[in-house]
C-alpha positions in Angstrom: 116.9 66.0 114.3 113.9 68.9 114.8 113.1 69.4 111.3 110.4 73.0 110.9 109.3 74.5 107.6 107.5 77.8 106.7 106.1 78.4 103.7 107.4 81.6 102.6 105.4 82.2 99.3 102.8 80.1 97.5 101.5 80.3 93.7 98.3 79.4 92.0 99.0 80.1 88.2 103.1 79.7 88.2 103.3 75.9 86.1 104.3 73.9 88.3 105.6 75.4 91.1 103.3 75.7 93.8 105.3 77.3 97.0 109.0 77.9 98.2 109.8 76.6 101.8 112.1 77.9 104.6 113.6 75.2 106.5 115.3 74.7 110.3 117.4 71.8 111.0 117.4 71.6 115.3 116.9 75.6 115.5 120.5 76.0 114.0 120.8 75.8 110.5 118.7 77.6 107.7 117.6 76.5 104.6 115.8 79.1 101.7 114.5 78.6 98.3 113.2 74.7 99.1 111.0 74.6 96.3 107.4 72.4 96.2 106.3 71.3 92.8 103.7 69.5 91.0 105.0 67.1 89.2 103.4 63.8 87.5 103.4 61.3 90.6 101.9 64.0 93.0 103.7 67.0 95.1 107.6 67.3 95.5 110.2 68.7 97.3 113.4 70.3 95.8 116.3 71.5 97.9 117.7 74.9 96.4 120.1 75.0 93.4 122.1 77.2 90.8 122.5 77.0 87.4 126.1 75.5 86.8 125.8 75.4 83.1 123.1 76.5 80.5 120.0 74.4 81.4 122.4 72.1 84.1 121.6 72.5 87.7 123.3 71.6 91.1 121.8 71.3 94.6 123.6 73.9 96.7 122.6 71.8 99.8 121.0 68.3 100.2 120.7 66.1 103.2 123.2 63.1 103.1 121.0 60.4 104.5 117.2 59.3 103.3 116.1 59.5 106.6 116.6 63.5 107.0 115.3 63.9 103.3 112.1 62.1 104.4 111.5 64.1 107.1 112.5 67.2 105.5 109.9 66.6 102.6 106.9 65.5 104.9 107.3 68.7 107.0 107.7 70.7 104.0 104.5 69.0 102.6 102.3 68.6 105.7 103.6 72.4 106.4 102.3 73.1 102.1 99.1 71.3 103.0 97.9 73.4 106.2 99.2 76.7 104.4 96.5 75.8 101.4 93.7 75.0 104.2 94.3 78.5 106.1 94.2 80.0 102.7 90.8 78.3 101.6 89.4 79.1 104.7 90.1 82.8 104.6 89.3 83.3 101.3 85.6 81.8 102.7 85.7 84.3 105.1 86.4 87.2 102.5 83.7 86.1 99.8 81.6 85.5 103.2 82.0 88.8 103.8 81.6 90.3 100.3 78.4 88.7 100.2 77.2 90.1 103.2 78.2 94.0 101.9 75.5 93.5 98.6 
């Protein structure tokens, strides 16, 4: 299965949420709101859920096997990882070009 991600909004001082993720499963199916986190063994990913109860949550979609979970959190990481790159280098280029205007 073609797995793609986009990152679709990233934060720097939101706890520990650090982005939310779309996902494409083979160019046909959609997934919004896959959520990357900091948590205490490193970076995770968190398929989208509702609040069933007070404080109780429930995955509105998951993938069934570990196999499409793996590859649907290393895409959404990898795809995390160039996203903070890009954004390191541009912001370079900006203070760059600050610099350059004093």
């Amino acid at each position: 299965m073609k797995v793609k991600s986009k990152i679709v909004a990233r934060y720097k001082d939101n706890g520990k949420l650090k982005a939310i993720a779309t996902v494409c499963l083979d160019g046909k199916f959609l997934i919004t709101g896959v959520r990357v986190a900091d948590c205490r063994k490193g970076l995770a990913v968190f398929m989208p859920s509702r609040e069933v109860q007070e404080g109780e949550y429930k995955d509105i979609c998951f993938p069934i096997t570990a196999g499409l979970y793996q590859k649907i959190k290393d895409n959404v990481l990898e795809t995390y990882h160039r996203s903070e790159e890009a954004a390191e280098q541009e912001s370079g280029v900006y203070e760059e070009e600050r610099q350059n205007w004093k």
